[in-house]
C-alpha positions in Angstrom: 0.0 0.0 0.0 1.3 3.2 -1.1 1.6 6.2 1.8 2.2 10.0 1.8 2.8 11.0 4.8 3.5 14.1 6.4 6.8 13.8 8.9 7.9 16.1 11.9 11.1 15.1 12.7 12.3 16.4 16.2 15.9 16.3 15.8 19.0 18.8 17.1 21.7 16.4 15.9 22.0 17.2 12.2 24.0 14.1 11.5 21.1 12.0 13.1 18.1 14.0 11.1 20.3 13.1 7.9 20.7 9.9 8.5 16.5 9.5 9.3 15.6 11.4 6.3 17.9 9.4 3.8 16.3 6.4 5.4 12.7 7.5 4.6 13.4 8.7 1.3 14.9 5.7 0.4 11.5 3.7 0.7 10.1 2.7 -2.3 6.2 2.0 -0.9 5.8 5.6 0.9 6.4 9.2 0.2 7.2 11.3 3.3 7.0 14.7 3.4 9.7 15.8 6.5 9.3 19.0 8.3 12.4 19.0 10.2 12.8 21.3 13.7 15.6 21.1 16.6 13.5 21.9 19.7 10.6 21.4 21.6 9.1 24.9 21.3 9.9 25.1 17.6 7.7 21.7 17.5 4.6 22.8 18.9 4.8 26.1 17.2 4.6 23.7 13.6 1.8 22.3 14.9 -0.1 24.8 15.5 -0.4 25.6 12.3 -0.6 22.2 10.7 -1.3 18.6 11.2 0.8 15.6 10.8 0.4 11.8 10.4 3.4 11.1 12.8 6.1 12.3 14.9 9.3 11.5 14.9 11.3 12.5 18.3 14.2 12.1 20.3 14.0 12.3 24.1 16.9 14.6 24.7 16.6 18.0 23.2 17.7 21.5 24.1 14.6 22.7 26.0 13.6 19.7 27.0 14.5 15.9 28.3 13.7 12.2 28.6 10.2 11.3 28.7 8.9 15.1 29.7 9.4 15.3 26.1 7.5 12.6 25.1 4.4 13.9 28.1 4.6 17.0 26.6 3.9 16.2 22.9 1.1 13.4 23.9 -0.6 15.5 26.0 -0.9 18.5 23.3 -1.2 15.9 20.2 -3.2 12.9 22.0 -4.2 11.1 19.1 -1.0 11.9 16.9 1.0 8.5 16.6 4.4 9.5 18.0 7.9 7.1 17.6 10.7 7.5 20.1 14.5 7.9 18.2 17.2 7.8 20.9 20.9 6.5 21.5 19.9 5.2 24.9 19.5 1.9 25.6 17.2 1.9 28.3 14.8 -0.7 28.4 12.6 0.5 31.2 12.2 3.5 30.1 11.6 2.4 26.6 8.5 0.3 28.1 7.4 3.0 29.9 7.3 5.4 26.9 5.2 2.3 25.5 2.9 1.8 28.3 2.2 5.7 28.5 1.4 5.4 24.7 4.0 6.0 22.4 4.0 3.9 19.1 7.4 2.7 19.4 11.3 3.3 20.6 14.0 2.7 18.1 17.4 2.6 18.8 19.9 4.9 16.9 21.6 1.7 14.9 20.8 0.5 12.3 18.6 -2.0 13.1 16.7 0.0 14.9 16.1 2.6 11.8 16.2 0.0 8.9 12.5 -0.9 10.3 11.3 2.7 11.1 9.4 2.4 7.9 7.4 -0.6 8.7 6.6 1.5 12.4 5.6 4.0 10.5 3.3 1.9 8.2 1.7 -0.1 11.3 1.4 3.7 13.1 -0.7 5.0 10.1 -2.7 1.7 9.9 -3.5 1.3 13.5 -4.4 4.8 13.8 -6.9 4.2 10.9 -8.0 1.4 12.6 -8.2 2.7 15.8 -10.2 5.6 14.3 -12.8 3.4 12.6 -12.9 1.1 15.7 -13.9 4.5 17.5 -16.8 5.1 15.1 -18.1 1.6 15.1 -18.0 1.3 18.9 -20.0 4.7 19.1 -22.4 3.0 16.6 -22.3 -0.1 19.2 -22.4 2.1 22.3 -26.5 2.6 21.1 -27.3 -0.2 18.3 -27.2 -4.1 18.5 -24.7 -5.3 16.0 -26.6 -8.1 14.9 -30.1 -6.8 14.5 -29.7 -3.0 14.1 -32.2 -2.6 16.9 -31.0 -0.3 19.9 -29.3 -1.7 22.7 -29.2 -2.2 26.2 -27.5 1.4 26.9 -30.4 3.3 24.4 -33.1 1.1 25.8 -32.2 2.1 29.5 -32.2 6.0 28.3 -35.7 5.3 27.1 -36.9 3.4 29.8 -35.7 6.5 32.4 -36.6 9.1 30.1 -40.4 7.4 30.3 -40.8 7.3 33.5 -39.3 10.8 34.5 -42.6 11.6 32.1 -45.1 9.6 33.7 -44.3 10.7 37.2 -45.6 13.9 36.3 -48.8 12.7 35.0 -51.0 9.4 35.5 -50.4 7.3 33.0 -48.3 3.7 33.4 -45.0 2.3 31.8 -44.9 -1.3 31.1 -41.8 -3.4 30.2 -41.9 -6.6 28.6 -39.3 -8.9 28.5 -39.1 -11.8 25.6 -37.1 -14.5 25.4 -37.2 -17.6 22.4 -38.0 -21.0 24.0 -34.9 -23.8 22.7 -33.3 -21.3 20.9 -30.0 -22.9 21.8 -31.2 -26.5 20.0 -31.5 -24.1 16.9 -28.0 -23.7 17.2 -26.7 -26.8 18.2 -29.0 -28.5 15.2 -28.5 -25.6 12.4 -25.7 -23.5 13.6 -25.0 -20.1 14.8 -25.1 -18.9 11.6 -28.5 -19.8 10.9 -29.2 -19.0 14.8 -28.3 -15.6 13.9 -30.9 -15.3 11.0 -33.4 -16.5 12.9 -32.6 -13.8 15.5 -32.8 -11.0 12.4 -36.2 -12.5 11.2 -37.4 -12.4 14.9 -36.7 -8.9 15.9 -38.1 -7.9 12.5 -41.6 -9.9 13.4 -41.7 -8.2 16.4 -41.4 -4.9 15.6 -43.6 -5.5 12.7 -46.4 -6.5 15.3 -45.3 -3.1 17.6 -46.8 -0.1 17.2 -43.6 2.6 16.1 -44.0 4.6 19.5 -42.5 1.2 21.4 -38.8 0.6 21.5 -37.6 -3.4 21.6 -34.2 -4.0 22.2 -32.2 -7.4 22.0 -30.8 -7.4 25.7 -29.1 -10.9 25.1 -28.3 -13.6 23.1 -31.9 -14.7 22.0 -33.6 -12.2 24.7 -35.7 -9.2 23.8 -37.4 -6.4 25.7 -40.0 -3.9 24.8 -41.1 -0.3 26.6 -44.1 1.0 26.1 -43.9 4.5 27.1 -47.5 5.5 27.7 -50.3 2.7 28.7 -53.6 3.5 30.3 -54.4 0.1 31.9 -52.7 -2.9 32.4 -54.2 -4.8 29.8 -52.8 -2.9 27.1 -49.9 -4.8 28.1 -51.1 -8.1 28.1 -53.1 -6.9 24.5 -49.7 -5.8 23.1 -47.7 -9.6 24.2 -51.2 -11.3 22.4 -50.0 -9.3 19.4 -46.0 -10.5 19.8 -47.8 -14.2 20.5 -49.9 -14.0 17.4 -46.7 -13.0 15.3 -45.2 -16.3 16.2 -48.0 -18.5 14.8 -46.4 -18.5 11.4 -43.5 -20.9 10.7 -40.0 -19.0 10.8 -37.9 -20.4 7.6 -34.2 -19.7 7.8 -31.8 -21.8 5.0 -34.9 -23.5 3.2 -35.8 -24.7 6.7 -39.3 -24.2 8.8 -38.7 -23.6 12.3 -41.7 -23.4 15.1 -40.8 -21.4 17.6 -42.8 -20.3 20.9 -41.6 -17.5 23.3 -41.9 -16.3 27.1 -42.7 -13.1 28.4 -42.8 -10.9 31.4 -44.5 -8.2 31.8 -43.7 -4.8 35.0 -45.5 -1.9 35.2 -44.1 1.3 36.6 -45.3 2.8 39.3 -46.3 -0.9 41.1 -43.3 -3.4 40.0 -40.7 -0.6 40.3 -40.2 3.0 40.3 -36.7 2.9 37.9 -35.4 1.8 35.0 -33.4 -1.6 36.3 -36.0 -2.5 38.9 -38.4 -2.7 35.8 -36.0 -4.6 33.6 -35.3 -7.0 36.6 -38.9 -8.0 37.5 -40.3 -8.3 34.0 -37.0 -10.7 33.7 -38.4 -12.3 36.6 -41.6 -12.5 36.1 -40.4 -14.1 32.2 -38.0 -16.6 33.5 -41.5 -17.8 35.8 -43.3 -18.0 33.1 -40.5 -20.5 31.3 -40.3 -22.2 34.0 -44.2 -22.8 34.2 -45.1 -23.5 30.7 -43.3 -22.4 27.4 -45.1 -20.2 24.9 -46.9 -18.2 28.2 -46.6 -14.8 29.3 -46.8 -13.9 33.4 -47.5 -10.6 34.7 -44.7 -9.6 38.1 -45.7 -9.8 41.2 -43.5 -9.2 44.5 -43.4 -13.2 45.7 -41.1 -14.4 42.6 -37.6 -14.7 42.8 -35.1 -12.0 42.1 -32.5 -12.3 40.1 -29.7 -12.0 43.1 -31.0 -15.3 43.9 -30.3 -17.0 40.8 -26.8 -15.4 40.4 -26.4 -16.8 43.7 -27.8 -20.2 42.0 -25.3 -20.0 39.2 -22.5 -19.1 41.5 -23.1 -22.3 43.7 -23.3 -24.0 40.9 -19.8 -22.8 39.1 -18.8 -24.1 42.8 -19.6 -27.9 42.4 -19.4 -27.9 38.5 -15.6 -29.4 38.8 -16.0 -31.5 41.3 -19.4 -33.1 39.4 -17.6 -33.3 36.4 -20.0 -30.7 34.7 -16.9 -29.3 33.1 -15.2 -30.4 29.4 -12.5 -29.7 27.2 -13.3 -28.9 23.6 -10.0 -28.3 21.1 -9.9 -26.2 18.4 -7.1 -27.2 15.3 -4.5 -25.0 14.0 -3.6 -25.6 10.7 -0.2 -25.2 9.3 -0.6 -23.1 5.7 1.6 -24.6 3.7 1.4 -28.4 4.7 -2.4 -27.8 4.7 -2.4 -30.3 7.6 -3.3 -29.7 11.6 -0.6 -29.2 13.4 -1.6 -28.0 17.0 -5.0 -27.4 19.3 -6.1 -24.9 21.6 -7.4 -26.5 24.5 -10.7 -24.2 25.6 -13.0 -25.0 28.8 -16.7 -25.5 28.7 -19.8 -25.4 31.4 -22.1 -28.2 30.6 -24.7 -26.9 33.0 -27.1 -29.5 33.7 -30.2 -26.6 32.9 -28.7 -23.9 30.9 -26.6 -26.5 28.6 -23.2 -26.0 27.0 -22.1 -22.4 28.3 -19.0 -20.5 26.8 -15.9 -19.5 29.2 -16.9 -15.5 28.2 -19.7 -16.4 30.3 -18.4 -17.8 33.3 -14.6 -16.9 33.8 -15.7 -13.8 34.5 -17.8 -15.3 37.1 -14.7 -17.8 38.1 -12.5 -14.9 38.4 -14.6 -12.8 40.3 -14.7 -15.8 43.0 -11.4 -17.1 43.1 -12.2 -20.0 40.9 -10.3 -19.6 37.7 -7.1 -21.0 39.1 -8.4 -24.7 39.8 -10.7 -24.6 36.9 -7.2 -23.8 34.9 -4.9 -26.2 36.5 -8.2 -28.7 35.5 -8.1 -27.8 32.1 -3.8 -28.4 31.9 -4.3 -32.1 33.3 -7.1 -32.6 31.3 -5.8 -31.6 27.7 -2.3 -32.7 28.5 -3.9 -36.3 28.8 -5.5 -36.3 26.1 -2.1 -35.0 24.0 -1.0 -38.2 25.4 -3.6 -40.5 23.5 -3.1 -38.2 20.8 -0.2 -39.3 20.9 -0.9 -43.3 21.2 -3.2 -42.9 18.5 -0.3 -41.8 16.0 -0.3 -38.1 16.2 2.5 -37.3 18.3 3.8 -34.4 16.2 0.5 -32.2 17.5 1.2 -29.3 19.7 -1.3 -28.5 22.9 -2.0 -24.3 23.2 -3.1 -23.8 26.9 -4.3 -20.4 28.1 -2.9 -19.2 31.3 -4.4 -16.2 33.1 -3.0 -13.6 35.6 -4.1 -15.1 38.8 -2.0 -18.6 37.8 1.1 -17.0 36.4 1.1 -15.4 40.3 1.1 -18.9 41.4 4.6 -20.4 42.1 2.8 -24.2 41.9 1.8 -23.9 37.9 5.4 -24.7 37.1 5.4 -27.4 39.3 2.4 -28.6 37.8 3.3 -28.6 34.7 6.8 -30.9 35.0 4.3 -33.3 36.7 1.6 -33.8 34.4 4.5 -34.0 31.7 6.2 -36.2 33.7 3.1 -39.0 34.6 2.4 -38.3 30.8 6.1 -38.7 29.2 5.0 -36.3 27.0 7.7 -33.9 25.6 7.4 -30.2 27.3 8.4 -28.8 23.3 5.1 -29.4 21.9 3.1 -27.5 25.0 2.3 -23.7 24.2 1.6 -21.4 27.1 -1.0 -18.6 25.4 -1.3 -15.3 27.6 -2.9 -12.3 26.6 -1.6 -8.8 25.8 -3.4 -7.2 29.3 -1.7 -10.0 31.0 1.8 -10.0 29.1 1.9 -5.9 30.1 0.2 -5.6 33.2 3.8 -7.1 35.7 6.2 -7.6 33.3 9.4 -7.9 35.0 7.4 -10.4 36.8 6.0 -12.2 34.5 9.1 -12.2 32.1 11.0 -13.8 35.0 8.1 -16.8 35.1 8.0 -16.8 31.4 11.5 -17.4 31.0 11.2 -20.5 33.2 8.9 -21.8 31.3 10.9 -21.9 28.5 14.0 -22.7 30.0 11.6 -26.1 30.4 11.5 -25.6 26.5 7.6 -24.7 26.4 6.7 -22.5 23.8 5.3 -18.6 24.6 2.4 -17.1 22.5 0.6 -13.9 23.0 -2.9 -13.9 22.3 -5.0 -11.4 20.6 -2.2 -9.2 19.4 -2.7 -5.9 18.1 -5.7 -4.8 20.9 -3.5 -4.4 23.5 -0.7 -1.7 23.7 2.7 -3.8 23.8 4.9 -2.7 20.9 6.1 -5.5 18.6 9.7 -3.7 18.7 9.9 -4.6 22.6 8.7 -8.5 22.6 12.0 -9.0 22.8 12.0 -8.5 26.4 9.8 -11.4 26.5 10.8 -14.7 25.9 8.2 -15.1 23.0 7.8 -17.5 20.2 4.6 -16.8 18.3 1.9 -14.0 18.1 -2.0 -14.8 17.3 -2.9 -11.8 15.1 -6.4 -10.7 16.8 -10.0 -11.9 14.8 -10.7 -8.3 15.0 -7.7 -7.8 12.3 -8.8 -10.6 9.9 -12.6 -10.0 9.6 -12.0 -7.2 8.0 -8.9 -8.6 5.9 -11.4 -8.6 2.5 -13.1 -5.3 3.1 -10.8 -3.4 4.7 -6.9 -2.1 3.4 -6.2 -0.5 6.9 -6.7 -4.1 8.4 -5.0 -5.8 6.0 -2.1 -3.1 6.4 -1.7 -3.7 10.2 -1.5 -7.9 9.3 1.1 -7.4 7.2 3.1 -5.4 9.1 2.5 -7.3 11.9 3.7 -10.4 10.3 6.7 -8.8 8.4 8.2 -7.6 11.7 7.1 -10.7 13.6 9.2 -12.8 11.0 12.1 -9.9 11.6 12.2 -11.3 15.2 11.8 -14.8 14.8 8.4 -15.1 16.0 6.1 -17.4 14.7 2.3 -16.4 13.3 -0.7 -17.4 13.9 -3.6 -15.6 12.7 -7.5 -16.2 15.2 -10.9 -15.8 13.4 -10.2 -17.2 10.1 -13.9 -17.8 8.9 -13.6 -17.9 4.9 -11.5 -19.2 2.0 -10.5 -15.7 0.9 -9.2 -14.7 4.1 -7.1 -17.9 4.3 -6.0 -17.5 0.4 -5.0 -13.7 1.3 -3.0 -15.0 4.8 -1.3 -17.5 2.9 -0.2 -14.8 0.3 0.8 -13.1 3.5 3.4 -15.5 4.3 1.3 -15.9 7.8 2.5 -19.1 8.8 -0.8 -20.9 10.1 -4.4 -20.2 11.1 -7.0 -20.8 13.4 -11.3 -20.6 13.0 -14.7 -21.4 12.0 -13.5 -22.3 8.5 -11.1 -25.5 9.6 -13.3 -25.8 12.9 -15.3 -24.1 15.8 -13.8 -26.3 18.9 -14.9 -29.5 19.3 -14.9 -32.5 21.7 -11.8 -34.8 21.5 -13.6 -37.4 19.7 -14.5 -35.4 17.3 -11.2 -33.7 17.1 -9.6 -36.9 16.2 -11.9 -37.0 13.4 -10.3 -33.9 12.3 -7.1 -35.1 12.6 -7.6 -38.2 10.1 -8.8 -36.3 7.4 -7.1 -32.5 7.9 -6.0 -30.9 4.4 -6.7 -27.4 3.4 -7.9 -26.8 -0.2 
């Protein structure tokens, strides 16, 4: 991708600004346009007067030194990307320029300025990225992704906005909360995909059935809610879920198929099931989770004796607490396939809650939960024996070459036993530590690092591999990974979904792959979901992949189905 880009070069040392500029100028995929200045103050006089893509600065100038300098130009040019030039090695205070934002620090050698280009390139791309991220989030911030219908946030605005209104008159608010009965066997039998278009069709049935003055939100996966701003009685209520029943009479058809689907709703009125917005939301919940509970396809109006919904957190909570020890938790695997052997080569072992009402629950749900009460430790340490005895029958069954990805979190890297555990399992296992990769996240990687190098490092003094996980969200610079004891990066799904619609997203992936390769690292890119975005990958020279389009995670069993027939086309 060709750039022109405007350059301020902060630079008193004339032999150092030549030596930049020749640099720049000597790239063949970019023009630069440098406006060269030796100070501070002559710096933020140029920019008052015009606007650059990047800066270009050393820390030690004549009116000003070491990271003041730095402080000084973010906090005038916040969302200018800035690169750090200096002849001091300094490695703390090179992550600390990082950490407080700055795109990068290069030393003065010359392998630190042979690959100011490619900063430069990922600067521009990330801050296009970034930029767009910032308008799609504001879009999110009101808007359900899915549907198009407002959200949660927009919903509550409503809701509040209504019954500031009807306290000063006497009319009634009514909410109504919807949720699809077996959704999830829609998914399990057709898909998410085709769960998803069902999801579209239904929130276009029930607004269709809606008069325009109601607002309905999708407040969850296959939950809905409605407000009804102004209602006279309380049967307009119940009139208006007839209406929502009545839409659902008809056959849903999604991929040629006809689906049947029934739904249960609660209904609270405002001023007698709650006088704000959440105390509303919560009891028309409650009341619809009683009505599920009582018959499907039926609608219940709140009243104080149901249960609230503290007491089924609580529920779920005591549950998460006896789901290990009733075996109520399992390992599925997802394959990573090498690109240019076309065959798997490695799995991520991920954790999931059978729950024995609620079925098959994703870790977003519940390590949150875990975390919050000092459960994701042993569920962790669970998921290492677990995965690491099944690499050994992977291993028995002929596929000893596969490498096991295991995500570790924060709370276990602060315990001194996970190393411990590991040389045992590996030990009652005889399987060889090279082929286990410990995955951590950005957050984690940067939150101790002096820490966190130091247990790294013993890890891979074992010889275990080190991968950080969703790179490119986070704000670790690829320059410093070095400081880690790394061996791959997993380019971020966020990154690749947009690889065939989007040059600033396939900008960042391949400079985040060029300089990866420059280090030695290894990459892997998350979220591949179509042939195109492998084809353009492999052109990239990314060296495998990991998705819906070789496989969402799957049991072991079916995992080694996977294994016996793996090829990419």
């Amino acid at each position: 991708m060709n750039l022109s880009l405007l350059i301020l070069l902060i630079e008193d040392d004339p032999e150092d600004a030549h030596i930049i500029q020749r640099i720049l100028k000597a790239e063949k995929n970019a023009s630069y346009d440098i406006q060269t200045v030796h100070s501070l103050k002559a710096a933020q006089e140029l920019l008052k007067t015009k606007d650059v893509d990047v800066i270009i600065t050393d820390l030690n100038l004549p009116d000003s030194k070491g990271l003041n300098t730095f402080c000084e130009l973010q906090s005038l040019f916040p969302k200018t990307p800035i690169v750090i030039v200096s002849h001091l090695v300094d490695e703390e205070m090179a992550l600390e320029a990082v950490r407080k934002g700055a795109q990068d620090y290069l030393l003065k050698d010359l392998r630190g300025l042979e690959i100011l280009p490619r900063v430069l390139r990922y600067a521009i791309g990330r801050k296009k990225y970034q930029e767009n991220l910032r308008q799609h989030i504001n879009y999110l911030e009101y808007y359900d992704s899915l549907t198009g219908l407002p959200n949660r946030v927009l919903f509550v605005d409503r809701l509040n906005q209504a019954v500031t209104q009807a306290r000063g008159s006497n009319h009634l608010v009514s909410v109504i909360s919807i949720d699809l009965d077996n959704f999830k066997r829609i998914n399990d039998t057709l898909g998410h995909g085709a769960g998803d278009d069902l999801l579209k069709i239904t929130a276009r049935r029930i607004a269709k059935s809606l008069p325009e003055t109601c607002t309905i939100t999708r407040i969850s996966g296959d939950g809905f809610i409605i407000l009804l701003s102004v209602v006279q009685h309380t049967h307009e209520a119940v009139e208006t879920a007839d209406k929502i029943f009545s839409s659902f009479k008809d056959p849903f058809y999604v991929n040629d198929r006809e689906i049947v689907m029934g739904v249960s709703m609660g209904i609270s009125i405002y001023p007698d099931d709650g006088e704000d917005a959440e105390s509303l939301m919560k009891n028309a919940d409650t009341a619809m989770h009683r009505a599920k509970q009582a018959s499907h396809n039926s609608c219940q109006l709140y009243s104080s004796s149901m249960n609230s919904k503290a007491l089924e957190r609580l529920g779920l909570e005591n549950s998460l607490r006896h789901a290990l020890q009733e075996g109520r938790l399992v390992v599925h695997y997802q394959p990573q396939t090498d690109l240019k052997t076309g065959r798997i080569t490695g799995a991520e072992a991920l954790v999931r809650w059978n729950h024995p009402e609620l079925g098959l629950i994703a870790p977003m749900e519940f390590i949150p939960l875990a975390e919050e009460i000092g459960l994701v430790v042993p569920i962790n340490e669970w998921v290492f024996e677990t995965a690491v005895g099944q690499m050994k029958t992977w291993t028995q069954e002929g596929f000893g070459h596969l490498c096991l990805s295991l995500n570790i979190s924060g709370p276990q890297l602060e315990e001194e036993l996970l190393i411990k555990q590991l040389k045992s399992l590996l030990a009652k296992t005889r399987e060889d530590v090279k082929k286990i990769q410990l995955e951590l996240s950005e957050h984690v990687l940067m939150k101790r690092p002096n820490m966190i190098s130091k247990t790294l490092r013993e890890f891979k003094a074992m010889g275990a591999k080190i991968a950080i996980d969703d790179f490119g969200t986070g704000y670790s610079s690829l320059s410093h990974l070095k400081r880690f004891p790394l061996d791959i990066i997993k380019i971020d799904r966020l990154f690749v979904r947009q690889l065939t619609r989007n040059a600033d997203d396939a900008a960042i992936v391949t400079a985040i792959i060029a300089m990866a390769h420059s280090l030695n690292l290894e990459v892997i890119a998350e979220g591949v979901e179509t042939y195109e975005q492998l084809e353009i990958l492999r052109n990239y020279q990314c060296d495998k992949i990991q998705g819906y389009f070789i496989s969402r995670p799957v049991p072991a069993d079916e995992f080694m189905k996977l294994l016996k027939k793996s090829a990419l086309p």
